[in-house]
C-alpha positions in Angstrom: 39.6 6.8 4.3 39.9 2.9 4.9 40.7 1.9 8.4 43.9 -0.3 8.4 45.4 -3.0 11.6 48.6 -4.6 10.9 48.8 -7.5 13.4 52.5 -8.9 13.4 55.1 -10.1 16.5 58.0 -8.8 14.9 58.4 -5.2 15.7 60.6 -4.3 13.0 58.4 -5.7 10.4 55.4 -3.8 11.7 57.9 -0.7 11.1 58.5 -1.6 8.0 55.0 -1.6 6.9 54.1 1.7 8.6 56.2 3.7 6.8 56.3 1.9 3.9 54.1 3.6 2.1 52.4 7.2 2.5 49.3 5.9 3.8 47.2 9.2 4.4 47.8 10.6 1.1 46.3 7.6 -0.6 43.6 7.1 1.5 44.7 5.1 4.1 45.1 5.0 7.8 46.6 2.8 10.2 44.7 2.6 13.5 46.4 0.0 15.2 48.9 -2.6 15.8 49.0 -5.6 17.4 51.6 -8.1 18.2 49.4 -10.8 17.9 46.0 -12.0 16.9 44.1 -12.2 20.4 45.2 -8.9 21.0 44.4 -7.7 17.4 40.8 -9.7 18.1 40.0 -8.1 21.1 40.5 -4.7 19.9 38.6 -5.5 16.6 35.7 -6.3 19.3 35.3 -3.2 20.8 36.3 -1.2 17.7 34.2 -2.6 14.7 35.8 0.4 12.3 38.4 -1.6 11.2 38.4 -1.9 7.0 41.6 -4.4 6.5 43.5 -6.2 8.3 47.5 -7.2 7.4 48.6 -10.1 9.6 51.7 -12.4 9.8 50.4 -16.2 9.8 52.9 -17.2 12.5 53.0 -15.6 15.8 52.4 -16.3 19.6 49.5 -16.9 21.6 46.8 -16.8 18.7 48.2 -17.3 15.0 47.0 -15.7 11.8 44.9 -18.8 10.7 43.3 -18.9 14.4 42.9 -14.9 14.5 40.8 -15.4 10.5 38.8 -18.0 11.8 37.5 -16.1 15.0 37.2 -12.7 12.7 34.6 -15.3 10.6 32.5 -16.1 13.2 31.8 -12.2 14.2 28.4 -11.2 13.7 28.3 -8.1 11.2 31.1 -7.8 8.0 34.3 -8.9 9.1 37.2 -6.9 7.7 39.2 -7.7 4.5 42.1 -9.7 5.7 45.8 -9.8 3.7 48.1 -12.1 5.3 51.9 -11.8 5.3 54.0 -14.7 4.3 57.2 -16.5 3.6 58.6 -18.5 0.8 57.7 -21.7 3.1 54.5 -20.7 4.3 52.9 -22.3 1.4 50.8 -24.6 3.4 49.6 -22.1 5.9 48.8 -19.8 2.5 46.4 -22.3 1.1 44.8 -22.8 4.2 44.0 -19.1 4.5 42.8 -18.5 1.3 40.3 -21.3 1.8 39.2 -19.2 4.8 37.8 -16.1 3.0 41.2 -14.7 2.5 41.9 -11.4 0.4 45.2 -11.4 -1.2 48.9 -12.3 0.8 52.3 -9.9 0.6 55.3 -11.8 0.3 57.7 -10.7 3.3 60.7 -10.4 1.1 59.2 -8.3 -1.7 56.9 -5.8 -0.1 57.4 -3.4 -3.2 55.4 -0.1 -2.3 53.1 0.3 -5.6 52.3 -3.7 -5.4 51.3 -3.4 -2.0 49.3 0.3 -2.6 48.0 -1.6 -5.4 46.5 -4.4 -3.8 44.7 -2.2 -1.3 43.1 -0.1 -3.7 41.8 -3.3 -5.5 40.1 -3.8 -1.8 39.3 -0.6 -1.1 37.5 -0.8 -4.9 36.2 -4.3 -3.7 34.7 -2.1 -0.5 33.0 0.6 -2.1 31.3 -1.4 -4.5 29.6 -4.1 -1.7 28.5 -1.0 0.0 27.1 0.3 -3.3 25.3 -3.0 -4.0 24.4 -3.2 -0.1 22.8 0.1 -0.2 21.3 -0.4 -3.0 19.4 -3.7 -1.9 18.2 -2.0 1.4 16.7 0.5 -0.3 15.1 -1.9 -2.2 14.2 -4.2 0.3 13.2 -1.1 2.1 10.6 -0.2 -0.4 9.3 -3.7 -1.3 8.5 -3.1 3.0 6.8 -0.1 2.4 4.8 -1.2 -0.4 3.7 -4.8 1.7 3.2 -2.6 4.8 0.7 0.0 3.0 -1.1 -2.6 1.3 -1.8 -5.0 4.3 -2.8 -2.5 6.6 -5.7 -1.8 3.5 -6.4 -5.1 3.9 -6.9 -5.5 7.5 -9.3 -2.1 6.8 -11.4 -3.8 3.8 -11.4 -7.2 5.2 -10.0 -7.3 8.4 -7.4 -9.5 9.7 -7.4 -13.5 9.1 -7.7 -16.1 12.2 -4.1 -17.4 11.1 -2.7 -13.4 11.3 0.8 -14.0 13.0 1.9 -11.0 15.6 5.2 -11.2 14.4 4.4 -9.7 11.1 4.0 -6.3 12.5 8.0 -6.7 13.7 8.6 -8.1 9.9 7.0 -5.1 8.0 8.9 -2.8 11.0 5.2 -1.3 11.9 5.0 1.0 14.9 1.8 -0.7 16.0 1.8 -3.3 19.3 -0.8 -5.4 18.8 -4.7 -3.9 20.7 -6.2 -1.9 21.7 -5.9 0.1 18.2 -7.6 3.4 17.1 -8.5 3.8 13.8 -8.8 7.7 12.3 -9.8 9.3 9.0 -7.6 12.4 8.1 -10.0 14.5 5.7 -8.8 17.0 3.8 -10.7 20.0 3.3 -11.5 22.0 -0.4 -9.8 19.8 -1.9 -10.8 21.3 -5.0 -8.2 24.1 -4.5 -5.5 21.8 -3.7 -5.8 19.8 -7.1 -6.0 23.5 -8.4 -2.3 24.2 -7.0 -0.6 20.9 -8.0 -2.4 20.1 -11.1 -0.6 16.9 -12.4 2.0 17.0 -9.9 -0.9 15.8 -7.3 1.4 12.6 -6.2 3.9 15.4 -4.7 0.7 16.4 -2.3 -0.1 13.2 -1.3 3.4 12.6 -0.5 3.9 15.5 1.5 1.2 14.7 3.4 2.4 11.0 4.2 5.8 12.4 5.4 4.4 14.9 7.6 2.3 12.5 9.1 4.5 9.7 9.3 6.8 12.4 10.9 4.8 12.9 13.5 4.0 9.4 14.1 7.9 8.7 13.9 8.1 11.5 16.9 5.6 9.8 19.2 6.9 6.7 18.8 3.3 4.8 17.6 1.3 4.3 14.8 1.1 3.7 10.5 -0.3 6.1 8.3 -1.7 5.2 4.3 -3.5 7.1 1.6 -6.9 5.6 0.9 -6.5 8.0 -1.7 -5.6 12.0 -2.1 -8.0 13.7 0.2 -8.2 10.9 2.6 -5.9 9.6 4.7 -6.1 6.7 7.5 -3.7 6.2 10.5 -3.9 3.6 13.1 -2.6 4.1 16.6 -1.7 1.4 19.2 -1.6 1.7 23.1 -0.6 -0.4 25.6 -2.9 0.8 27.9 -7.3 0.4 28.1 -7.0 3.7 30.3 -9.0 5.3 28.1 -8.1 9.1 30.1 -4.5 8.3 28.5 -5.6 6.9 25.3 -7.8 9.9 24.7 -5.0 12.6 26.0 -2.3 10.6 23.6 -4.6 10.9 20.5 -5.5 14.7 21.2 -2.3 15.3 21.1 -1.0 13.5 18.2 -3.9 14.4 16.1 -3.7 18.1 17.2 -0.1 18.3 16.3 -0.6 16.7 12.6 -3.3 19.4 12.6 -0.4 21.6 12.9 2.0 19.7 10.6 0.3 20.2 8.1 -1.4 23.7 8.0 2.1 24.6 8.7 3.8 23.5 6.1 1.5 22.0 3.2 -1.3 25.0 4.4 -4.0 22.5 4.6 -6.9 22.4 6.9 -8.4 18.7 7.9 -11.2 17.0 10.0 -10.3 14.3 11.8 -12.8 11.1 12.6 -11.7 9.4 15.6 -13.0 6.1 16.4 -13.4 4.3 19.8 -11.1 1.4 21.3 -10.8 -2.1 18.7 -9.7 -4.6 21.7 -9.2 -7.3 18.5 -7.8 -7.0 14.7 -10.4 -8.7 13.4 -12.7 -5.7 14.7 -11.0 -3.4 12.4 -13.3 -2.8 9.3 -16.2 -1.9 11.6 -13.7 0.9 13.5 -13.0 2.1 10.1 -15.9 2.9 9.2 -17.0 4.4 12.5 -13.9 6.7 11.9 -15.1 7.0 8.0 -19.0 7.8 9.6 -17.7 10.4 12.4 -15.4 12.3 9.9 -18.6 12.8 7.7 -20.3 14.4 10.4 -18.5 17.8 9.3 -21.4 18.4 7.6 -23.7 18.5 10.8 -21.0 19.8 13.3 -18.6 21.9 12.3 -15.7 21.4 10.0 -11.3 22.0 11.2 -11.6 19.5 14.2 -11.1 16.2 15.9 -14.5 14.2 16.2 -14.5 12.0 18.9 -16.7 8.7 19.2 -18.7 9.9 22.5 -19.1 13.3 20.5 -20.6 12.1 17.3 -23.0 9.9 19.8 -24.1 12.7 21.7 -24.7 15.0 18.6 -27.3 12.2 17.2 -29.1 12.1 20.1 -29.7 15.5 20.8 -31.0 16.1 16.9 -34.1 15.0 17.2 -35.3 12.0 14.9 -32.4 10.6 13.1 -32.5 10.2 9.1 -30.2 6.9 9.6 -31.9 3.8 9.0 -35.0 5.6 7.0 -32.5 5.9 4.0 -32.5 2.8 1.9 -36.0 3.7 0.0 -34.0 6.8 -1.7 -31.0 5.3 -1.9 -32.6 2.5 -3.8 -34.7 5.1 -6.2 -31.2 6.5 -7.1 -29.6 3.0 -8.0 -32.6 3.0 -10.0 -32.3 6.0 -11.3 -36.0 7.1 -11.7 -36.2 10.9 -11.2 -40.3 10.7 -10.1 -39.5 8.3 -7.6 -36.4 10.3 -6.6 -37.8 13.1 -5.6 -40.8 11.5 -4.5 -38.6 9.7 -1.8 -36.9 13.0 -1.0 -39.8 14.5 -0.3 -40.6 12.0 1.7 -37.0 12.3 4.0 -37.6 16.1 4.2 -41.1 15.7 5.7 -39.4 13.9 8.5 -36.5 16.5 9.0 -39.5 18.7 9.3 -40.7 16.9 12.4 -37.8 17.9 14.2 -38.9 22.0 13.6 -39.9 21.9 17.3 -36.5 21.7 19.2 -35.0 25.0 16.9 -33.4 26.0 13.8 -29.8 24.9 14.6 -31.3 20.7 14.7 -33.2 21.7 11.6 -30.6 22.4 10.3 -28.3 19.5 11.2 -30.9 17.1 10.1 -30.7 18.9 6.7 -26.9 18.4 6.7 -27.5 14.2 8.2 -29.1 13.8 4.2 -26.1 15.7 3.1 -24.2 13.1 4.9 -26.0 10.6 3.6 -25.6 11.7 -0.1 -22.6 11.7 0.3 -21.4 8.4 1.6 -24.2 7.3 -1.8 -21.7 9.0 -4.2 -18.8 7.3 -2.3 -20.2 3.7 -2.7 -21.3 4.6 -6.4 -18.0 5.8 -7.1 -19.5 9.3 -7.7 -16.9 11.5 -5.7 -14.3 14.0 -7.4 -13.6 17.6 -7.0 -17.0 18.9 -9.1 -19.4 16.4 -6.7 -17.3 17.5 -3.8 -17.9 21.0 -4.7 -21.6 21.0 -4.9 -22.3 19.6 -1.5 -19.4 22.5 -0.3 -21.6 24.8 -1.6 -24.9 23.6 0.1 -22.6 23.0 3.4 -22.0 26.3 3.3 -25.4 27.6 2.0 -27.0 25.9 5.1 -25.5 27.7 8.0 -26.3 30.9 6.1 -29.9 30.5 4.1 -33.1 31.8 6.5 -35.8 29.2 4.9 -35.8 25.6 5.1 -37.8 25.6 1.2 -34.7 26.8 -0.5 -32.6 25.0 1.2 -34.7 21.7 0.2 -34.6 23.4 -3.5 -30.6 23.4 -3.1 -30.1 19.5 -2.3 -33.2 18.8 -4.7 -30.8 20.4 -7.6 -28.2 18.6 -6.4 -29.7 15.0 -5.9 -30.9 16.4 -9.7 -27.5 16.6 -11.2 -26.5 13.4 -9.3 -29.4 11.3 -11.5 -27.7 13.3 -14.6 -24.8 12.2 -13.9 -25.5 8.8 -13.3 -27.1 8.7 -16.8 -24.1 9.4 -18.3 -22.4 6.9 -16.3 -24.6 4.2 -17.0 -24.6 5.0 -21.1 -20.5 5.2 -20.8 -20.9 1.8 -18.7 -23.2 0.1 -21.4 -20.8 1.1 -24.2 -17.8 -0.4 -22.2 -19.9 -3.9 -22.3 -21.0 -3.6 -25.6 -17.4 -3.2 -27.0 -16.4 -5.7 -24.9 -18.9 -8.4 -26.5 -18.1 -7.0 -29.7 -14.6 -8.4 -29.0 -15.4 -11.5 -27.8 -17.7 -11.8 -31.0 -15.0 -11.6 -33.0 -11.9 -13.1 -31.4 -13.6 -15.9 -30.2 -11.2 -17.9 -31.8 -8.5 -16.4 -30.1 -6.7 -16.9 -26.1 -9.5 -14.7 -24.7 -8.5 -13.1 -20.8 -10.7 -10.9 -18.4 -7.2 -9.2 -17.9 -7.0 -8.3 -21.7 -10.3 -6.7 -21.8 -10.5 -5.0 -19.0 -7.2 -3.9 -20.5 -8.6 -2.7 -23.6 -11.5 -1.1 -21.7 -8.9 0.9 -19.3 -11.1 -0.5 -16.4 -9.3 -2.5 -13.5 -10.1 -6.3 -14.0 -12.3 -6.5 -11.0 -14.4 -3.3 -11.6 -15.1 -4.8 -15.2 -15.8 -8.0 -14.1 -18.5 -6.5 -11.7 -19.7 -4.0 -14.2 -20.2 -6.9 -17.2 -21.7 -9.4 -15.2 -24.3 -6.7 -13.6 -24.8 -5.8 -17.1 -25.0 -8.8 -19.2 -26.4 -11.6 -16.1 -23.9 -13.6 -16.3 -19.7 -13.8 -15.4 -17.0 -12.3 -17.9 -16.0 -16.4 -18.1 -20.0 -17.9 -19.0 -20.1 -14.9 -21.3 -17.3 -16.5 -23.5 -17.9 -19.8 -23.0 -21.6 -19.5 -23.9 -20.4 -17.7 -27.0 -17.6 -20.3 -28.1 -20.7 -23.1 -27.7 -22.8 -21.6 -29.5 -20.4 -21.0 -32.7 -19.1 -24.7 -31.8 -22.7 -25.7 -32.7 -23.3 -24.0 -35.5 -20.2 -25.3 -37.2 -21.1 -28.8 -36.6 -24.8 -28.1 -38.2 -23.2 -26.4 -41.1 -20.1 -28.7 -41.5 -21.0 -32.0 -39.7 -17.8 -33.7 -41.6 -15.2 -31.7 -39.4 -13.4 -33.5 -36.8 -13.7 -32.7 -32.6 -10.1 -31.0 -32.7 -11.2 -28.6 -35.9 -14.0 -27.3 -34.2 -12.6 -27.5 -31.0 -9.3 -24.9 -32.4 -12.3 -23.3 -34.1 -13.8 -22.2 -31.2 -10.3 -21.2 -29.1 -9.7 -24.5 -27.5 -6.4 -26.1 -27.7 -7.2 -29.1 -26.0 -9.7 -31.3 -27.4 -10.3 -33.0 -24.4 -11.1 -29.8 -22.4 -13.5 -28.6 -25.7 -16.0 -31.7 -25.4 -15.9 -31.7 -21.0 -17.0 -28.0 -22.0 -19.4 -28.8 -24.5 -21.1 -31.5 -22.4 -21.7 -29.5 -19.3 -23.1 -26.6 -21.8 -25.0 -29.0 -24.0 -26.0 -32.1 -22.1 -24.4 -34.0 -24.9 -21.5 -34.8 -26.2 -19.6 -33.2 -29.4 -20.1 -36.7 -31.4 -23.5 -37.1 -30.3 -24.9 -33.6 -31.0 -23.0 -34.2 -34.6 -25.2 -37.1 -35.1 -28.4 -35.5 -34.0 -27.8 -32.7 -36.0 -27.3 -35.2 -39.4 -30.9 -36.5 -38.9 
C-alpha cells in the first residue's frame, strides 16, 4: 500500500481527487491533505511514511516549486512528487520537472485510468529502487563482512600497522572500542565426530557456530568473532574499563553463555583459552597466541572449560620442571626427519619428565601431557593437523589419565611421534613430486608467459605455500628458477646458432621485450647478449 498527500488550497479540487478514484482497492491510500506546502512540509517532517505526493504549483504561503525544493533538501528519500497544473502553468511545469519532478495531471483532464495509471508507473518505479536498494545493501553488507573477517586475521597474524586509523572499526561496523582487548580461542572438541555428522556439508557447521556466537556477542553488546578455521574459532572482546574484577566477571559470563549456546543447540563441547589484558593493537599477535598456548593446555588440565591467564601460570609452576624451552632439539630431529635421532631426543625429554616423579603421579602426569602439548603445536606449524592426527593424540589424552605405568605411556607417544616421522615421509615425497613437475613445466614452456600463479595453479597449492615449498626445495625463488632456466637455453642458442638476432632469441627464451632480454642477460651473465655471441664464435 503506497502512502499518498494531496497538498492543494482549493478545497473542492482536493475533493475531487479523493474520490476520484477507488484508492484502497488499488493499492493506495490517502493520509493527508494539506492546503498548502508549509503545512504539507511540516507534516512530511514528523511523518516520513509518505510515498507520493500530488500538489497544486500555485497556492499561499509556500508554493508547489518552494514546497519541491525544501522536500529536496530532506535527508533520507524524498517522496515521488506529481504536480497539478493548468493550461498556463507551462512555465512553472518546466521549472518543476527540472527539480526532480515525477509526472504532472492536467486540472482539466484528471481522467481516472490516466491518473491510476500514472501512479502505478510510480508505485512500479518504487518497488523496483527498493529492490535494487536491497539488493546493494546486502551486498555492501557482505563485501563488510568479508573486509571485517579478514582484517581482524590480520591484526592476529601481523598485528596492527602504526598508520591503523580508529575509525575503521566504525567503518567495518565492529563491536570492538578500541583497548584494552581480550583475545580467546574457542576449541572445539572431537572434532572427528563432528566432520562425521556433516560430512561435506561441514561449511553449515562452521556457520552455525559463527551465528551462535556472534549471537551472543550481538546480546552483550561487545566483541567480533572469525573461523581460523572449523574446529577453531577466535573472538575478541573490548572493554572500557582496566578493572580487571569487571573485565574478568564480563568474560565469564560471555564465555560461559557461548558454552551454552552451543551445546545447546549445535551439541558441541569446547575449551576456551582466555588471554590477559592487550592495552595496545599492535600487542595483538602475542595475546593470540597466549590464548592459542592456554587453550592447548587441555591436555595437562582438564578439557570443557574456560582457561584463564593467571590459571595456566599457576599450573606451570606448580608442575615441576617445565618441558618449554628444552624443546627445539626434538623439534629440530623431526624437521629433519631422522627417526634415531628422534627418538634419541625423546628419550632424552622423557628423562626430564622423570625428574619431576618426586612431587606425585598427577605432575607426572601433566608433564607427560606438556610433550603432548608440544607435539601438537609441531603438527600445527608443519601443517600436520586433521581429524586422524587429532585422533591419535585423543587417544593418548585419554590413555594418560587412565594407564598405571609411566613405560607404556612413553610407548604410546613413542608410536605416535613414530607415525608422525611416517607421515612426514610421505609428505616430503608428495612435496618433491610437486617441485619436480613443476620444473618439468618450466623445462618445457619456457618459451611461454610463465606465472607463480599458474603453477601453483596446476599444482593445486596456494601461490604462497608453493613459493615457500619450491624455493626450500630447489635453493632458490620460483622467479630465479625461471630466469636461470631461460639464460641458460638463451646461451645455448647463441653457441648453436650464433647468426640469430637479440629479438629471436630473446622471443626464444619468453621475452617480448628485447630490451628487458639483454638487462636480464647481463645481470645473469656479466656480459652482454652481443658480446657473449662473439665470445662464443672464437
Amino acid at each position: 500500500m503506497m502512502n499518498v498527500m494531496i497538498v492543494e488550497d482549493e478545497t473542492i479540487m482536493r475533493l475531487a481527487l479523493s474520490t476520484l478514484i477507488d484508492w484502497e482497492s488499488n493499492g493506495f491510500r490517502i493520509v493527508y491533505e494539506a492546503s498548502n506546502g508549509y503545512q504539507a512540509l511540516q507534516y512530511i517532517k514528523e511523518n516520513r511514511e509518505i510515498d507520493i505526493v500530488i500538489t497544486d504549483l500555485k497556492m499561499p504561503v509556500m508554493d508547489g516549486l518552494e514546497l519541491i525544493d525544501e522536500l529536496n533538501q530532506l535527508n533520507g528519500t524524498s517522496p515521488h512528487v506529481v504536480i497539478l497544473s493548468a493550461y498556463d502553468d507551462f512555465e512553472f511545469v518546466r521549472k518543476a520537472f527540472k527539480r526532480g519532478v515525477h509526472d504532472y495531471i492536467l486540472k482539466t483532464e484528471m481522467d481516472p485510468n490516466v491518473v491510476l495509471d500514472l501512479l502505478n508507473r510510480i508505485k512500479h518505479d518504487c518497488e523496483a529502487e527498493q529492490t535494487m536498494s536491497r539488493q546493494t545493501r546486502e551486498i555492501r553488507h557482505g563485501e563488510q563482512i568479508r573486509l571485517k573477517k579478514q582484517t581482524i586475521r590480520e591484526w592476529l597474524e601481523i598485528g596492527v600497522n602504526s598508520q591503523f586509523d580508529p575509525f575503521i572499526l566504525e567503518d567495518l561496523n565492529m563491536r570492538l572500542e578500541g583497548s584494552p582487548i581480550t583475545v580467546s580461542m574457542i576449541r572445539v572438541e572431537g572434532f572427528a565426530e563432528v566432520q562425521e555428522r556433516y560430512g561435506s556439508a561441514i561449511g553449515d557447521f562452521v556457520s552455525s557456530v559463527l551465528k551462535s556466537i556472534d549471537q551472543v556477542l550481538t546480546e552483550v553488546g561487545t566483541g567480533e568473532v572469525i573461523s581460523w578455521n572449523t574446529y577453531e574459532y577466535v573472538v575478541l572482546l573490548s572493554f572500557q574499563t582496566n578493572s580487571l574484577m569487571y573485565v574478568r566477571q564480563s568474560i565469564s559470563q560471555i564465555m560461559d553463555q557461548i558454552i551454552f549456546v552451543l551445546k545447546e543447540y549445535i551439541n558441541i563441547q569446547v575449551t576456551i583459552g582466555v588471554s590477559e589484558l592487550c592495552e595496545e593493537l599492535k600487542q595483538i599477535p602475542a595475546f593470540y597466541l597466549q590464548a592459542r598456548k592456554n587453550a592447548d593446555l587441555r591436555f595437562v588440565i582438564n578439557k570443557h572449560r574456560i582457561i584463564y591467564p593467571e590459571e595456566a601460570n599457576h599450573f606451570m609452576k606448580q608442575s615441576g620442571e617445565t618441558l618449554i624451552g628444552k624443546e627445539k632439539a626434538l623439534l629440530d630431529a623431526l624437521k629433519e626427519g631422522e627417526e634415531h635421532k628422534v627418538l634419541q631426543e625423546l628419550d632424552h625429554m622423557f628423562v626430564l619428565i622423570k625428574r619431576s616423579v618426586s612431587m606425585g603421579n598427577e605432575v607426572l602426569r601433566a608433564r607427560y601431557m606438556e610433550l603432548l602439548m608440544i607435539l601438537v603445536k609441531f603438527m600445527y606449524d608443519n601443517d600436520f593437523v586433521n581429524s586422524l592426527e587429532m585422533n591419535k593424540i585423543e587417544d593418548v589424552y585419554r590413555m594418560a589419565w587412565q594407564i598405571d605405568s609411566a613405560d607404556r605411556l612413553q610407548d604410546s607417544i613413542s608410536n605416535l611421534v613414530l607415525q608422525l616421522l611416517q607421515e612426514s615421509d610421505k609428505k616430503a615425497g608428495q612435496m618433491n613430486r610437486v617441485v619436480a613437475i613443476a620444473q618439468a613445466y618450466i623445462m618445457e614452456h619456457y618459451r611461454e608467459e610463465i606465472t607463480l600463479g599458474k603453477v601453483s595453479e596446476m599444482v593445486h597449492l596456494s601461490e604462497s605455500h608453493f613459493s615457500t615449498l619450491f624455493s626450500k626445495a630447489v635453493g632458490e625463488t620460483f622467479k630465479e628458477f625461471v630466469t636461470k632456466v631461460r639464460m641458460e637455453k638463451a646461451m645455448e642458442s647463441m653457441k648453436k646458432e650464433p647468426y640469430l638476432k637479440i629479438y629471436e632469441i630473446a622471443e626464444r627464451t619468453g621475452y617480448a621485450s628485447t630490451e628487458h632480454f639483454s638487462r636480464v642477460f647481463k645481470k645473469a651473465t656479466g656480459v652482454s647478449p652481443n658480446q657473449f655471441i662473439r665470445s662464443a664464435v672464437k
